[in-house]
C-alpha positions in Angstrom: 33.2 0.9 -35.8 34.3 -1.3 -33.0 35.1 1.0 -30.9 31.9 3.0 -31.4 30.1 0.2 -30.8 32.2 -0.6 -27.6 31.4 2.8 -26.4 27.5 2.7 -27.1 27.2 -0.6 -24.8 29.0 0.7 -21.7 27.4 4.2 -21.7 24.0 3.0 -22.3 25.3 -0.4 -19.5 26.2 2.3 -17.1 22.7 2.4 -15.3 22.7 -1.3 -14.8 26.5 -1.1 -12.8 24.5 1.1 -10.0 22.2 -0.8 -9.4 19.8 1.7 -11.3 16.1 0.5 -13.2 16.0 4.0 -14.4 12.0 4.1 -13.7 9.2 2.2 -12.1 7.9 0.4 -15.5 11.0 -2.1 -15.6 9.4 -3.5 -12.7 6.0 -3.9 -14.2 7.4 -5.6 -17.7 10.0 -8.0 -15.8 6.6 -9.1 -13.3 4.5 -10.0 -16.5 7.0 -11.8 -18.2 7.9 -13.6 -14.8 3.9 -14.5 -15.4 4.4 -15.3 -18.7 6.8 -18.3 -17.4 5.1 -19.1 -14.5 1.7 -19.7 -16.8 3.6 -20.9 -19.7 2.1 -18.7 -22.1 0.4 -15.7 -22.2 -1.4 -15.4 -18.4 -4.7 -15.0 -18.2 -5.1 -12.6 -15.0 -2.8 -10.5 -12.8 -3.8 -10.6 -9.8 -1.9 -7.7 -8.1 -2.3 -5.0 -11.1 -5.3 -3.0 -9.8 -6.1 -5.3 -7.0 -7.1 -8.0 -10.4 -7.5 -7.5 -13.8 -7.2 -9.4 -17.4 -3.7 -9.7 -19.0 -4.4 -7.1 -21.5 -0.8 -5.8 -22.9 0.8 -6.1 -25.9 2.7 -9.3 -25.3 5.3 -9.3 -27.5 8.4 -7.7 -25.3 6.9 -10.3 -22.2 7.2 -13.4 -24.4 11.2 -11.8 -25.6 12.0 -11.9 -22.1 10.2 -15.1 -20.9 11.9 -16.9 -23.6 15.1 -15.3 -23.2 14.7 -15.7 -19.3 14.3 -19.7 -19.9 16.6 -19.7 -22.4 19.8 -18.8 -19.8 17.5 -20.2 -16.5 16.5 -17.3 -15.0 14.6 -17.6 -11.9 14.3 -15.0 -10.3 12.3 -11.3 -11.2 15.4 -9.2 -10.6 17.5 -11.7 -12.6 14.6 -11.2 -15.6 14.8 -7.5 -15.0 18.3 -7.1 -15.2 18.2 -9.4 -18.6 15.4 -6.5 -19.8 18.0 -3.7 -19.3 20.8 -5.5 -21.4 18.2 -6.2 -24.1 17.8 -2.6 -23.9 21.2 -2.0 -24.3 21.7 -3.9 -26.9 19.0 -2.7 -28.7 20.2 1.0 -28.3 23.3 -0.5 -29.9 21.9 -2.1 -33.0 20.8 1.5 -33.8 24.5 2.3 -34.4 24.5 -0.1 -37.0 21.1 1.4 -38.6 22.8 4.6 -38.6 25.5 3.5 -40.1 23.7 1.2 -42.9 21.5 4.0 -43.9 24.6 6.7 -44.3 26.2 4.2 -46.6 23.4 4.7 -48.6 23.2 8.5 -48.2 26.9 9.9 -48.3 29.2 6.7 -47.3 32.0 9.2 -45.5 29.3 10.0 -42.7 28.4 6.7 -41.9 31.1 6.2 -38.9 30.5 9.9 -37.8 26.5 9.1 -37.5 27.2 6.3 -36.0 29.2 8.2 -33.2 26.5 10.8 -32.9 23.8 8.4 -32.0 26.3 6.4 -30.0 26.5 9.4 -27.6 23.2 11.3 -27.8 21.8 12.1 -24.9 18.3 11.7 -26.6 18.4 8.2 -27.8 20.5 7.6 -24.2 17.3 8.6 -22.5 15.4 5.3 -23.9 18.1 2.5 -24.4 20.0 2.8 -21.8 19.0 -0.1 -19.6 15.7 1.2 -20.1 13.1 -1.5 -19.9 10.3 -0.5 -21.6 8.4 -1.5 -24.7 9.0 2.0 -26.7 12.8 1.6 -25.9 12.6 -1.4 -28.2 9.9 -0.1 -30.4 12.0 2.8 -31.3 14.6 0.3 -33.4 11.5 -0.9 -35.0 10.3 2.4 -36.2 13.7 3.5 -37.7 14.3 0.1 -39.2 10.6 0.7 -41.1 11.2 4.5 -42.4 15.6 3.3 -42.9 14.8 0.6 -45.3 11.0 2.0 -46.6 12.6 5.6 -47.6 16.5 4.8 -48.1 17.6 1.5 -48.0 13.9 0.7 -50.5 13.9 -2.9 -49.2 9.5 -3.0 -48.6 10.0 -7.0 -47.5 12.0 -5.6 -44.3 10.4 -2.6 -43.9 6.7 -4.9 -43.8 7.8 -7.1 -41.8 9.1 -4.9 -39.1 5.7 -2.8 -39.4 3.7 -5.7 -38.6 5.9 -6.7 -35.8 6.1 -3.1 -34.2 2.6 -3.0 -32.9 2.5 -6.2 -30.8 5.1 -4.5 -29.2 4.0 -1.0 -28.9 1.4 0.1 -30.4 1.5 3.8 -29.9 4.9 3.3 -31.8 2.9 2.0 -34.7 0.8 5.2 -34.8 3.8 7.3 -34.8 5.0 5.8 -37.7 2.2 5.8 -39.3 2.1 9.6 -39.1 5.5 10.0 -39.7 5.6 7.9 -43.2 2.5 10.5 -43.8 4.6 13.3 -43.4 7.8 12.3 -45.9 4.9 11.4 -48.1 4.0 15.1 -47.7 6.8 16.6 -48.2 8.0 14.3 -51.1 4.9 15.3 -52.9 5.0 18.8 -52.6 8.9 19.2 -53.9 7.3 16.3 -56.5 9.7 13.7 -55.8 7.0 11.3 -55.4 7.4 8.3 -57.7 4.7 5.8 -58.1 6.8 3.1 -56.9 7.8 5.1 -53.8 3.8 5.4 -52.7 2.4 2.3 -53.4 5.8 0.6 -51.2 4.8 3.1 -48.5 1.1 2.4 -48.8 1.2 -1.3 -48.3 4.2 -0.4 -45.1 1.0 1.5 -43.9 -1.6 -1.3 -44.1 1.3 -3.8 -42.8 0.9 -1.4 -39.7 -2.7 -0.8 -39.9 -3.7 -4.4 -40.2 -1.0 -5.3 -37.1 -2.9 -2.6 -35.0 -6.6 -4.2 -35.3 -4.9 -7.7 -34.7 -3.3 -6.6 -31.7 -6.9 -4.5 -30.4 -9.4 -6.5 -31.5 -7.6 -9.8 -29.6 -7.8 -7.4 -27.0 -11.5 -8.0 -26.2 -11.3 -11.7 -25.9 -9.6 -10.3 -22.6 -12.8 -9.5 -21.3 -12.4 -5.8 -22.2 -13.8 -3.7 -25.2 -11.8 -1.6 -27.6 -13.2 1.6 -26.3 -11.5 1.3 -22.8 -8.1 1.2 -24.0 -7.6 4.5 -23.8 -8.0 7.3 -20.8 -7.1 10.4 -21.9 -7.4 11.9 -18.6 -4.9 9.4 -17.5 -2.5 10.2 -20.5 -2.3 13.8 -20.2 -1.5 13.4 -16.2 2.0 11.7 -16.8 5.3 13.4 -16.3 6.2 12.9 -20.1 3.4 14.4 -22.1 4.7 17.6 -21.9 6.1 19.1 -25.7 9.7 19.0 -26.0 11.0 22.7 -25.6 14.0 24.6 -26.9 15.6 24.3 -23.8 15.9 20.4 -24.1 16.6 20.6 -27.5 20.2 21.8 -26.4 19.9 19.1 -23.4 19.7 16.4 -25.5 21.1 17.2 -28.6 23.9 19.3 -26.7 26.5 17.9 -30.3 24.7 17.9 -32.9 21.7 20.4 -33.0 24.4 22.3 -35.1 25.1 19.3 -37.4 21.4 18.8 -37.8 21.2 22.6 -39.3 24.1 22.0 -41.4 22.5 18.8 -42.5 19.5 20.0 -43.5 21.0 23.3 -45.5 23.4 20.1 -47.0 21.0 17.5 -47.3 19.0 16.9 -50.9 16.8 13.9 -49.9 13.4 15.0 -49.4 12.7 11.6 -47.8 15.4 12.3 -45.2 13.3 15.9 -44.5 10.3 14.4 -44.5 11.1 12.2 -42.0 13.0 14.9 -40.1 10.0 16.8 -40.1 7.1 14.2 -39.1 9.8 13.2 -36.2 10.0 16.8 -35.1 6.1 16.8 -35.4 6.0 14.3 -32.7 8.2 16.4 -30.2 5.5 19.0 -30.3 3.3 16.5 -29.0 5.1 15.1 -26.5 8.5 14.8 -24.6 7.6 10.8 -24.7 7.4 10.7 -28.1 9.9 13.1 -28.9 12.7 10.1 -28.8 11.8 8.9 -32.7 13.8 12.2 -33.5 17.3 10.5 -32.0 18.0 8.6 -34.7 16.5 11.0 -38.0 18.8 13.2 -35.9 21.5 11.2 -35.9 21.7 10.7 -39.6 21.4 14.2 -40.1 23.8 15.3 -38.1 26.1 13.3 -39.4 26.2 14.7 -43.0 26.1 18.3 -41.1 29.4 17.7 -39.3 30.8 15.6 -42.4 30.7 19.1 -44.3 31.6 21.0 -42.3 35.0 19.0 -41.6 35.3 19.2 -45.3 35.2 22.8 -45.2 38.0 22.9 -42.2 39.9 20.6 -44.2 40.1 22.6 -47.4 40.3 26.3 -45.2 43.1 26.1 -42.7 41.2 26.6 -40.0 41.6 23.3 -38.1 43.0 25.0 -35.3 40.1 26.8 -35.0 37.5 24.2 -35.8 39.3 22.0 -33.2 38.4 24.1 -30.0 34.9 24.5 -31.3 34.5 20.7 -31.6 35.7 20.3 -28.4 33.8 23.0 -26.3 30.3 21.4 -28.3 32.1 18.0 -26.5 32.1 19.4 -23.3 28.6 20.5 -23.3 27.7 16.5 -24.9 29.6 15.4 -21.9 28.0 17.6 -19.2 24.6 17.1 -20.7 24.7 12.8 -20.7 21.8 11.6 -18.6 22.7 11.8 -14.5 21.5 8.3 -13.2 21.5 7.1 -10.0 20.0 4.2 -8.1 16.4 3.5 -8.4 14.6 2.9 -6.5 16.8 4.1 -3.8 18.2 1.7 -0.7 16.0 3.6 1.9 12.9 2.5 -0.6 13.9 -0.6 -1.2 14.6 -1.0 2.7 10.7 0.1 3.0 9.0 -2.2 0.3 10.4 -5.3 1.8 9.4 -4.5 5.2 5.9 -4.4 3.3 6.6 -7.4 1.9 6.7 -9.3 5.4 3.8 -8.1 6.6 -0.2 -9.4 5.9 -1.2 -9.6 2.4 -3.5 -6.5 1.8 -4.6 -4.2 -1.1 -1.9 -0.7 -1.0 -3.1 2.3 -2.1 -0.5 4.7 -3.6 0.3 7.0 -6.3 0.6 5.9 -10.0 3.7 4.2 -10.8 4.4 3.2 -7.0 2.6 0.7 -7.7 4.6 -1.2 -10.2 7.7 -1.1 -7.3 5.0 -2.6 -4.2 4.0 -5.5 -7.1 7.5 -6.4 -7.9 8.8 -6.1 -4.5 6.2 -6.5 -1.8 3.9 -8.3 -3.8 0.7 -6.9 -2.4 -1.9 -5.8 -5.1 -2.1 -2.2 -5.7 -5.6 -0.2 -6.3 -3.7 2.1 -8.8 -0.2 1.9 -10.6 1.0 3.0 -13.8 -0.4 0.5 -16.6 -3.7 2.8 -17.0 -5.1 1.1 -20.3 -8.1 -1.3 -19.2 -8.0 -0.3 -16.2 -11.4 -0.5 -14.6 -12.8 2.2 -12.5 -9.4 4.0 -13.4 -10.5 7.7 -12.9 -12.2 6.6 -9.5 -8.8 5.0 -8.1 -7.1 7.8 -9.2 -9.3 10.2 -7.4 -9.4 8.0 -4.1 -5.2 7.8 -4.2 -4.8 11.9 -4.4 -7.6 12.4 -1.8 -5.7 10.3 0.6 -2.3 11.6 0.2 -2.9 15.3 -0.2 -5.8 15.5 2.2 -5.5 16.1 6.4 -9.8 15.0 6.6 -9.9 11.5 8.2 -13.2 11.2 7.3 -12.2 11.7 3.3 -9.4 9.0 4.0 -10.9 6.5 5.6 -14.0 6.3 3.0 -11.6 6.3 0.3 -9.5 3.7 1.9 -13.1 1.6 2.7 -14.3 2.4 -1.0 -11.6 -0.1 -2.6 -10.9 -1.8 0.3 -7.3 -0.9 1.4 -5.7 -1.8 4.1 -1.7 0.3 3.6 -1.4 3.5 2.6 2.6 3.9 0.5 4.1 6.8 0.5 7.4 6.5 -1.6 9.1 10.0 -1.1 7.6 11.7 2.2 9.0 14.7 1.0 6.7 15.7 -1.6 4.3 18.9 -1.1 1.3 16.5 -1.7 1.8 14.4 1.2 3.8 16.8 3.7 0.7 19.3 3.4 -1.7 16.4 3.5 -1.8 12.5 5.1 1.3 14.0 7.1 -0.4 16.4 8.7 -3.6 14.0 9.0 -4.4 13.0 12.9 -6.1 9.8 12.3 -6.8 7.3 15.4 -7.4 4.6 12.4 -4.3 5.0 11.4 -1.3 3.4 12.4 2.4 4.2 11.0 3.9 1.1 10.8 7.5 2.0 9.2 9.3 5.3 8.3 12.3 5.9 6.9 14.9 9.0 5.3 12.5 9.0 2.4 9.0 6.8 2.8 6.2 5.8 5.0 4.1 3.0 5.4 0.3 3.2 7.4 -1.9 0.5 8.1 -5.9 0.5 8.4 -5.8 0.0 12.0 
């Protein structure tokens, strides 16, 4: 177990020993919790997050890091950052050991074999490996509530991880909620449904419920109202919202999407289906939340493949068995998560140029933002933290217009309209801005830096 364990940490350390952040949003979590220290406490206002606005998030992973941050004498944002991604790390690998504690509830001799799975699984890889985000942590959370709610039967944990979870994500709280629905469900319809079993998940279920007003009716003491948390418009636009197909079913569950068919032919707990199922439920909705499948997966997979090595054992056909184990390797191997350095050196280079020049509102796209804040410090009219946003759908229109347009009347009112002074452009070799602000022949623009990959104008 050891060894597993051993092997979870460096894969899922890996990103953090190039120099990688994975993503923009490590930048904006390790900023607010830097705020956090600097205000003591929760912080009031942010005053580079659309050019100002009211702390409004979930405080819980900001406070873990300020603490932590203190704790070891941190000073610095990249120093709090990199503490993030080892959190992360080490949350990815405290899953093993859920893995494992449920199987010895399930079918003992899978325990070290589930424990394996998850250790390697691309899926669960794509979240917790030096990943600093709130749902990389919030996905321990989840499994730790449905573990010991539907196998381990322990309610006292499983509450008081469900009132935790949404003061640290609380679209993780929803997920759970749905997915506890869903073994419910199924449990009900097979009738293995004891009396015992529903009130324990009911009361799981207020635990969450209750934790979720808490956390958005603090929310307007913020100076913002319940019913601008979310932007749909904004939701549906990102990268992750599309539904996880069949193709990335074999990309990140290249070992064990066999297993997991095994399992489930195997496998006589309905509560284990049920969660299986409300998991897989949540894949159709999004690639985002697609990740609280890992570890259902996992566990799954591993009484699949415990089986099935059974059967080998008892056949004579090891030989056989052996290749095919090690060609589904091969494809684990080649299918592992390619990282490299984010953001690159050439972007890096051009954010702290920014950095030395006037202090001025930037106007970019989405999550560019969270990399000027953390490394230029120069508010941003738009980034990536869209809830409470004000005048959201406005900034976003103004930031397309400008990049993907040539009309120098159309930028410059859209520059004038929230008062901008830079224009970022992280990756000039995008279609938007190559057939757009690229193309644009503006005397009011000046180019004040370009590199290999960005470009920086200035209102002139």
């Amino acid at each position: 177990m050891a060894i597993i364990l051993v092997l979870g940490f460096l894969l899922r350390f890996y990103p953090i020993s190039i120099n990688s952040a994975i993503g923009p949003d490590p930048f904006f979590h390790a900023r607010n919790a830097e705020l956090f220290i600097l205000n003591k406490g929760i912080p009031q206002y942010d005053e580079l997050s659309q050019q100002g606005r009211a702390y409004s998030y979930e405080p819980l992973l900001h406070f873990i890091l300020s603490f932590f941050a203190i704790f070891l004498n941190l000073k610095t944002k990249i120093g709090i950052l990199k503490l993030g991604q080892i959190l992360s790390c080490i949350f990815g690998c405290l899953a093993i050991l859920l893995v494992y504690i449920a199987l010895t509830n399930i079918e003992k001799k899978a325990a070290i074999v589930g424990s394996f799975i998850i250790a390697i699984m691309p899926l669960h890889l794509v979240r917790t490996a030096a990943y600093l985000r709130p749902d990389s942590f919030a996905l321990l959370l989840a499994a730790v509530i449905l573990a010991y709610l539907f196998v381990k039967r322990n309610t006292g944990i499983a509450a008081l991880a469900a009132f935790i979870l949404p003061w640290l994500h609380p679209l993780s709280g929803i997920l759970t909620i749905l997915i506890i629905t869903t073994t419910l469900f199924v449990k009900l319809i097979f009738k293995d449904l004891s009396c015992s079993e529903k009130n324990n998940a009911v009361f799981v279920s207020a635990a969450l419920i209750l934790s979720l007003l808490g956390f958005l009716f603090a929310v307007p003491f913020q100076s913002y109202s319940i019913e601008d948390y979310i932007n749909l418009k904004a939701i549906m636009q990102s990268g992750e919202m599309h539904s996880f197909t069949i193709k990335e079913i074999f990309q990140y569950l290249p070992f064990s999407w066999i297993f997991i068919a095994l399992g489930l032919a195997k496998n006589k707990s309905k509560a284990l289906l049920g969660w299986f199922l409300g998991a897989l439920l949540l894949c159709v909705i999004s690639f985002r939340t697609s990740i609280h499948l890992s570890i259902i997966a996992g566990i799954i997979a591993a009484i699949g493949l415990t089986k099935s090595l059974e059967i080998i054992k008892s056949s004579g056909l090891r030989p056989l068995a052996i290749i095919f184990l090690a060609i589904l390797a091969f494809f684990a191997i080649l299918s592992f998560p390619h990282y490299s350095k984010f953001p690159s050196a050439e972007v890096e280079k051009s954010l702290i140029f920014l950095k030395s020049k006037k202090n001025a509102s930037v106007i970019s796209r989405w999550d560019s933002g969270h990399l000027i804040t953390f490394f230029a410090n120069k508010p941003v009219v738009i980034d990536g933290y869209f809830e409470f946003a004000s005048q959201l759908n406005e900034r976003e229109k103004a930031s397309y217009e400008i990049l993907s347009s040539s009309n120098c009347e159309k930028i410059l009112a859209n520059m004038q309209k929230f008062k901008a002074e830079y224009i970022f452009i992280r990756n000039k070799n995008r279609r938007i801005v190559k057939n757009g602000i690229l193309e644009a022949e503006c005397n009011f623009l000046n180019k004040i830096y370009e590199n290999k990959e960005s470009v920086i104008f200035f209102l002139a």
